[in-house]
MARSE-819611 format. One record per atom (N, C-alpha, C, O, CB): y, x, z. Coordinates in pm, whole numbers, plus 32768, in hexadecimal, padded with zeros to 4 digits. Last residue first. Glycine has a CB too. Example, Ala and Ser with C-alpha at 12.3 -4.5 7.8 and 13.67 -1.06 7.14 Angstrom:
2
7F1F850582C4 7F96855782CA 8003850A8313 8072853D8324 7FC48580823C 7DC78527830C 7E3E84CE830C 7EB68528830C 7EB48590834E 7E41846B8389 
This chain:
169
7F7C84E676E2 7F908460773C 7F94840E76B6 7FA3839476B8 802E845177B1 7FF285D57684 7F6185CE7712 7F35851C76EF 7EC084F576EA 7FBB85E9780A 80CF86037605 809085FC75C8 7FD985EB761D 7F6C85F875E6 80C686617577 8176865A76CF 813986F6768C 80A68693761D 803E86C875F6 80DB8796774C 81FB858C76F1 824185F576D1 81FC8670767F 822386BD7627 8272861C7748 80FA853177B3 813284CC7749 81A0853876DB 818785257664 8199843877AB 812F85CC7883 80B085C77821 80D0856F77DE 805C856377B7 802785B0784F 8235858478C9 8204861978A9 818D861B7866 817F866D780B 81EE86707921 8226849278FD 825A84AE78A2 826C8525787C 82AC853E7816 82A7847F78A5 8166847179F6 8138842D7989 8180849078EF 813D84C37895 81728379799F 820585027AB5 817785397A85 813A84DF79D9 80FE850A7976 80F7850A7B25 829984207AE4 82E984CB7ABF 828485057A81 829A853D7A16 831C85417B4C 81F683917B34 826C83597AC0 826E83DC7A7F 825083FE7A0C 831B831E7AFB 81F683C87C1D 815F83E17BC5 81AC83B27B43 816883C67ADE 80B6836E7BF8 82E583DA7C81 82B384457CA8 823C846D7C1B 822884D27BD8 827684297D49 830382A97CB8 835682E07C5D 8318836E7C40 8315837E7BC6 83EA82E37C92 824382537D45 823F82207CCD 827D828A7C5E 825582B27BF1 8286819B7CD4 827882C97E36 81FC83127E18 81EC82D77D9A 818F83097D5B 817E83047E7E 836B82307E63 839082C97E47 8309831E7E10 8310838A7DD6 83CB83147EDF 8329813F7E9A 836A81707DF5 837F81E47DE0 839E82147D73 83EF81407DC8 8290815E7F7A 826481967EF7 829E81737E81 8267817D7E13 81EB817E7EE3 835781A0802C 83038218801E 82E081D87F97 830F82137F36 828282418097 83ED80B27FEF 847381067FD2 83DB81807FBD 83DA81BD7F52 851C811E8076 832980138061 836A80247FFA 83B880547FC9 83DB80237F5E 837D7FF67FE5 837780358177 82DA8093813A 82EA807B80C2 82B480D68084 822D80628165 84537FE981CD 8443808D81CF 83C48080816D 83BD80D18111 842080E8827F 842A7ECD818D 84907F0F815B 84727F868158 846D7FB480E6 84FC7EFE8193 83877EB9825C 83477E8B81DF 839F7EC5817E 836B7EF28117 83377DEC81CF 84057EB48347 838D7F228318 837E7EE982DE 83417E95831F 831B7F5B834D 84BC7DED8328 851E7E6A8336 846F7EC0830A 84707F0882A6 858D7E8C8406 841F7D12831E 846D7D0E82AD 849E7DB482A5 84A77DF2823A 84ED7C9682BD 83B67D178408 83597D1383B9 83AC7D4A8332 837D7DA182E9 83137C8483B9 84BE7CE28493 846D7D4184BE 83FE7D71844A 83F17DE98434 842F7D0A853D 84F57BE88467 85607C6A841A 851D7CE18454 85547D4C843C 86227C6E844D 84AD7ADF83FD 846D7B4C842E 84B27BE783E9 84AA7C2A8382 83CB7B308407 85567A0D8380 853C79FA83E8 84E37A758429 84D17A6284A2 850D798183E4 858C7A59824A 85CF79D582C0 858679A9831D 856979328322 85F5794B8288 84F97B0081F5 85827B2C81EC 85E27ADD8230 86567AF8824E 85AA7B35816B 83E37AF681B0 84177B2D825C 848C7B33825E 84B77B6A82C3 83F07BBE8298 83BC7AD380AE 837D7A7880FE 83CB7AAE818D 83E67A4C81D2 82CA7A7E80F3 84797BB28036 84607B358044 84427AF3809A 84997AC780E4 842A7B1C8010 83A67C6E809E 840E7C5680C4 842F7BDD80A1 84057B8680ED 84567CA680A8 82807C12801B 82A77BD0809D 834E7C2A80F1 83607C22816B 81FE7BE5810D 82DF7C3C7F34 82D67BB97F60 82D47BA37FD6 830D7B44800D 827D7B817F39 82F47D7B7F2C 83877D087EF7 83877C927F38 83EB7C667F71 838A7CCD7E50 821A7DA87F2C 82527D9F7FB7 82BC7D777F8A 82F87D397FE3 825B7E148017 819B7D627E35 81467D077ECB 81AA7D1D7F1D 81BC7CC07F6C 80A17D477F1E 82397E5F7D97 82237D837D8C 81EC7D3B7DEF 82157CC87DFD 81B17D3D7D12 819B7F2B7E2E 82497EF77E08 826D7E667DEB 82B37E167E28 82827F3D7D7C 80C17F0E7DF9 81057EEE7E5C 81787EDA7E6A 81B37E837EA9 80F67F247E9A 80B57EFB7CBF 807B7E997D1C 80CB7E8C7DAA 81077E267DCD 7FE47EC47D37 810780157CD4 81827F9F7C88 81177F117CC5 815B7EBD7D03 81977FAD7B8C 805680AF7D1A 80CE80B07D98 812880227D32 81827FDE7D64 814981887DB2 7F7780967C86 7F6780587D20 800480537D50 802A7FFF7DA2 7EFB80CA7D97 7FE080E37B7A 7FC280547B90 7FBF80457C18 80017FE47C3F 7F4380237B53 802281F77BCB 8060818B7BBF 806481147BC2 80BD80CF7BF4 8076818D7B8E 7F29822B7BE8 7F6182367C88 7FC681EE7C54 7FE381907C9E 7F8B82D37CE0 7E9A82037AFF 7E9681E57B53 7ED781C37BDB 7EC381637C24 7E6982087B46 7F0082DD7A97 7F52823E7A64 7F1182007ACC 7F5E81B37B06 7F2F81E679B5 7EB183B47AF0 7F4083937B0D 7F6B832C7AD8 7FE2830D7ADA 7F9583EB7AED 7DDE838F7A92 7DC983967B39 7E70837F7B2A 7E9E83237B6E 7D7884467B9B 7DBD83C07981 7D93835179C5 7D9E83497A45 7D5C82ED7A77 7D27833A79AF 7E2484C37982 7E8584517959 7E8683B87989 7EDC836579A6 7E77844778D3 7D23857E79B6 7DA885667A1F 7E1184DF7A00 7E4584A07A5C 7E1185FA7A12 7C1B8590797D 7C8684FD7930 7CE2850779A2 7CF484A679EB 7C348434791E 7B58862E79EC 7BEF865D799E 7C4A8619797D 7CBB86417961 7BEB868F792F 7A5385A57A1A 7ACC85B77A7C 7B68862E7A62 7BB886637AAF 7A7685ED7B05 7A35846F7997 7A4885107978 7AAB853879BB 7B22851979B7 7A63853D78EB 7A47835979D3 79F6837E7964 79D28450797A 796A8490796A 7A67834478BE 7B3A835C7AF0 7B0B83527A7F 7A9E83997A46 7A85840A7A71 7B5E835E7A43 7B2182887C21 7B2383227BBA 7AEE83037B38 7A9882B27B17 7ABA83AA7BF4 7BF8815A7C26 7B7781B17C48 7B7882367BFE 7BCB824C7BA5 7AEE81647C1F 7CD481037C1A 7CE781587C4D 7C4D81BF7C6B 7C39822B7CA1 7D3681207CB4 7CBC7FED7B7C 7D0380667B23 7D2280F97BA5 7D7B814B7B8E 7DC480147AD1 7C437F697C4A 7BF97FA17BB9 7C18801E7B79 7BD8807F7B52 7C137F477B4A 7C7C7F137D72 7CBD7F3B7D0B 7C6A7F7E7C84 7C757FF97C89 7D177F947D47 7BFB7E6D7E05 7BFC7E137D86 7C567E727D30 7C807E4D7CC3 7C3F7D697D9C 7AE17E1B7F13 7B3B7E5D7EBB 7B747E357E2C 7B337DEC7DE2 7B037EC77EAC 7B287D658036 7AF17D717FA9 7B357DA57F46 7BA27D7D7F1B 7AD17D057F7A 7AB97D628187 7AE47DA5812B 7AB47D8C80B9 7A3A7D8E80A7 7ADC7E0E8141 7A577CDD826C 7AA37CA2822C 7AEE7CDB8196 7B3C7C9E814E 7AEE7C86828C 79DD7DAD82CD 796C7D208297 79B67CCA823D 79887C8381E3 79327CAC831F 7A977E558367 7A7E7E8282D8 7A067E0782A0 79DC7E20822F 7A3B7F3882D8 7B917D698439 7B087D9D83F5 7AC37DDF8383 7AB07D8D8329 7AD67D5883ED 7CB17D3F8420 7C377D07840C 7BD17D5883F6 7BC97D8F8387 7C3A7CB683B0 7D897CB58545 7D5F7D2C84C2 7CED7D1C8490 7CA67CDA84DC 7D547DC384E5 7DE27B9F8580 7DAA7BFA859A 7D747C638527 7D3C7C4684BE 7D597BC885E1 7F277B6385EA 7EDF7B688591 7E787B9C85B6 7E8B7BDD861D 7F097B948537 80167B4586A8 7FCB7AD886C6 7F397ADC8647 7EED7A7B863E 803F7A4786BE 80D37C178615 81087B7D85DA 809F7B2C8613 80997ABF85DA 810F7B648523 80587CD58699 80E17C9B8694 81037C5F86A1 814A7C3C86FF 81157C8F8666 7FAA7D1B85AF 7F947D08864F 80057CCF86A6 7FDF7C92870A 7F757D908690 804E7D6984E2 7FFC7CE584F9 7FB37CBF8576 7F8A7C4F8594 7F9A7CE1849D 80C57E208532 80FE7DB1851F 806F7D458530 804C7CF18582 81547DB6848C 7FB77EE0853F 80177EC9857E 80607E5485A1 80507E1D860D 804C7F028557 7F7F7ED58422 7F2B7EAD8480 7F7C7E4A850B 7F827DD3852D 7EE67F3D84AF 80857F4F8397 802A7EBE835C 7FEF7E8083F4 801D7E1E842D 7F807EF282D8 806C803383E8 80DB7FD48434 80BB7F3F8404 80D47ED6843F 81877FFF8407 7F6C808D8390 7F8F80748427 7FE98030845B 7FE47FF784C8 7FA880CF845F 7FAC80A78274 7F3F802582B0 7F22801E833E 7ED77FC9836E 7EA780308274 808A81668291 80AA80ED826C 8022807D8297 8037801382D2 80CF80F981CA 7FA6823582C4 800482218347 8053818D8306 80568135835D 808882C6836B 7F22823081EB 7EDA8218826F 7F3A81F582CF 7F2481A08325 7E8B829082A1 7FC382A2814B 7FC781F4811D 7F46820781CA 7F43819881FF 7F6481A68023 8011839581A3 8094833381A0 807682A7816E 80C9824C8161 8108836D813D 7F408420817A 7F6F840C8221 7FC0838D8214 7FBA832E8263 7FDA8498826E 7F5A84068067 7EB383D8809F 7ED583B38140 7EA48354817E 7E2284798096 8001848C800E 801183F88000 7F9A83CE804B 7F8F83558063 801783BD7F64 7F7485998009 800285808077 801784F1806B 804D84C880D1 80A485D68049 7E9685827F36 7EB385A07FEA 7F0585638050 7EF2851F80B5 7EEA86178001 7F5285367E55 7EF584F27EC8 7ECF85197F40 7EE484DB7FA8 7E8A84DD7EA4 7FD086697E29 802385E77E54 7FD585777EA4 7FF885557F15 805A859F7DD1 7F1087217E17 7F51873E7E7A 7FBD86867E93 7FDD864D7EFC 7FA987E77E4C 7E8486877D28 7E4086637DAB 7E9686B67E1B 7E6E869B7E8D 7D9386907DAA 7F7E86C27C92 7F3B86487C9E 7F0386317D22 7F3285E87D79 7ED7863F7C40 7F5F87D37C7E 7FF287A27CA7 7FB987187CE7 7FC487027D60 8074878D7C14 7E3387FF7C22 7E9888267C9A 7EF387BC7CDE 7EE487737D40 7EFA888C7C66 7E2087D77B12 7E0887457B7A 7E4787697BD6 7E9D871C7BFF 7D7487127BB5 7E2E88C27A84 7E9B88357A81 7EAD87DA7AC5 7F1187927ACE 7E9687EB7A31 7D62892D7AB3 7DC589547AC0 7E2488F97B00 7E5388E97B70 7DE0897E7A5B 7C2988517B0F 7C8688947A96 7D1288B57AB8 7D4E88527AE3 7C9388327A19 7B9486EB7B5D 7BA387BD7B32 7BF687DC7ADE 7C13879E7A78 7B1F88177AE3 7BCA86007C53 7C0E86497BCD 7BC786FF7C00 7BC4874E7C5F 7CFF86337BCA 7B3E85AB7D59 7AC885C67CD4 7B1386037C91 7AD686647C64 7A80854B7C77 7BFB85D37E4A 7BAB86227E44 7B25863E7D91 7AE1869E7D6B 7B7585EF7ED2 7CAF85237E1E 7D0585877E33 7C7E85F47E24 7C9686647DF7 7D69857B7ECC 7C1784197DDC 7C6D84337D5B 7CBC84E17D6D 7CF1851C7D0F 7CF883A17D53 7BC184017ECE 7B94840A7E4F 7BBD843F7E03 7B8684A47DD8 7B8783C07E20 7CD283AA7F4C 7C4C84237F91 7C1784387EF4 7C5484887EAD 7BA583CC8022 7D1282CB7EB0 7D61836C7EC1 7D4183C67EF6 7D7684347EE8 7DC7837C7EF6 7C8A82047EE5 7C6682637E75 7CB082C37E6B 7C94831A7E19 7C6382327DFE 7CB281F0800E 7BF9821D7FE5 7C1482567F4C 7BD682B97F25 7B65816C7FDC 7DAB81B9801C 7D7982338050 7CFF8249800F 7CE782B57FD9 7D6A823580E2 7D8B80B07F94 7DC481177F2D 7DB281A97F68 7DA982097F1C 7E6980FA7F0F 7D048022805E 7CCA80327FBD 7D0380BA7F82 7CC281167F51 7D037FA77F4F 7DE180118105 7D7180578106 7D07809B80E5 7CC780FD810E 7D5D80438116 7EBD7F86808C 7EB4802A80CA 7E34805B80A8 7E1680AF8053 7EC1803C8177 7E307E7C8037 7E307F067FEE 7E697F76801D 7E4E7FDC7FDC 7E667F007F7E 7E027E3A813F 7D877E698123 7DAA7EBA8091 7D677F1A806C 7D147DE9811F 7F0E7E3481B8 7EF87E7781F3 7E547E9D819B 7E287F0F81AD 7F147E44827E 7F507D4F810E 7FA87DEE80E4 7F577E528131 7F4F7EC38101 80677DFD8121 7E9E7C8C815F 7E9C7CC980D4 7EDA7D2080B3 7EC07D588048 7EB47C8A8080 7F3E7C7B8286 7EA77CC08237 7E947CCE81BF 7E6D7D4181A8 7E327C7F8246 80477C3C820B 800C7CAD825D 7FBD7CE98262 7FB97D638252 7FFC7CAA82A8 80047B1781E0 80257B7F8190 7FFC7C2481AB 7FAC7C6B816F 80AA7B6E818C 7FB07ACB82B1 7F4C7AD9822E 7F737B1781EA 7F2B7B5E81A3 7F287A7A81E2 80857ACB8363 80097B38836E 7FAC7B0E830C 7F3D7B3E8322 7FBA7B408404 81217A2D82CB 81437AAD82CF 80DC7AF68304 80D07B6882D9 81B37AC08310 809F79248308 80A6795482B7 80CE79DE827A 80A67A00820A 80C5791482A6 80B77926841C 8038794183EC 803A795F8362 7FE479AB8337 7FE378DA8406 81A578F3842F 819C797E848A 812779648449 812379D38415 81B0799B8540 81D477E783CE 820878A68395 81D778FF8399 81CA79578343 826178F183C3 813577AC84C8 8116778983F8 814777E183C9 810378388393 815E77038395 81D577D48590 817A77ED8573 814377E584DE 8134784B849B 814D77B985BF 8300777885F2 82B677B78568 826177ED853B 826B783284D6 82D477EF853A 82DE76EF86DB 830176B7866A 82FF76EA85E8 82FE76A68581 83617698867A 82A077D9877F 824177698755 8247772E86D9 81F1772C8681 824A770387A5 831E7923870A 8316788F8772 82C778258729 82B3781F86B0 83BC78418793 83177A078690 82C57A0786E1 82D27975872E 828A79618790 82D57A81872B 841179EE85C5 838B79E085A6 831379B78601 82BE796585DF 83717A4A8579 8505790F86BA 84DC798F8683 844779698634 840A79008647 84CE7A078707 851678C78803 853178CC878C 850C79328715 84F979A9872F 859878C5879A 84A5788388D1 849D77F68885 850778128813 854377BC87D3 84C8776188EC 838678FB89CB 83FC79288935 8417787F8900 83C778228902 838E79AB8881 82B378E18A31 833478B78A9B 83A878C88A3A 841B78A78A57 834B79268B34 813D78AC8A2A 81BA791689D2 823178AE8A23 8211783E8A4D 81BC791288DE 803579188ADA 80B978A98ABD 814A78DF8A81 81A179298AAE 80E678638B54 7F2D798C8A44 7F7079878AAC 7FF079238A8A 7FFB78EA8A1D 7F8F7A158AD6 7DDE790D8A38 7E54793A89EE 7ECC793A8A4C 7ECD78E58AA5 7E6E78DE8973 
């Protein structure tokens, strides 16, 4: 291991325990990125029907933007003295994002993406939080990728209440 010469900051000795505790965090943001790419592949290619369009034109484009968020995940955590982990280490747990029953239940795919992005929205609150006195690096990208998905929250919101409007939902 090499000899760290820092004696201030996340990266110095004396805060190691932090610094480990923020890459646990990390990985658990970084394995639901990941999760949530696999069902937004999914979820952009099984919907049929007119209507799904708009839908699977929106997963697509969220599909680059939660891969590139589980890179700066990675990233950091390489960083912070972490090591990224392994797909052995992977366990899936979102439910409400698998495909649905019938691949027309467009409604079910957009409560879905809600439930995944308001999860994240609540996991990355904490570890701002958690990074807000003493890792302003971790804290400043944890800030941007939450600002992306209240915007991919707010977006499927917009979708919810149009089919909710016409009586869909």
């Amino acid at each position: 291991m090499a000899v760290r010469t820092d004696t201030h900051g996340i990266l110095s000795q004396a805060r190691s325990e932090q610094r480990e505790q923020i890459v646990e965090m990390l990985k658990k943001a970084y394995w639901m990125e990941i999760e949530t790419v696999m069902s937004y592949v999914a979820n952009s290619v099984n919907p049929d029907g007119v209507r799904a369009q708009e839908i699977i034109e929106s997963l697509r484009e969220d599909i680059q933007e939660e891969l590139g968020h589980a890179q700066q995940f990675a990233t950091r955590i390489k960083e912070l003295y972490g090591v990224v982990p392994g797909s052995l280490e992977f366990s899936a747990e979102q439910t409400y994002l698998q495909p649905p029953d019938h691949q027309t239940d467009i409604v079910h795919v957009i409560k879905g993406v809600i439930e995944a992005e308001s999860g994240a929205i609540d996991f990355y609150n904490q570890i701002i939080e958690a990074t807000d006195d003493g890792d302003p690096v971790t804290n400043d990208m944890v800030i941007a990728i939450l600002r992306d998905e209240e915007g991919h929250r707010r977006l499927f919101e917009g979708f919810l209440r149009e089919y909710e409007a016409e009586g869909r939902a």
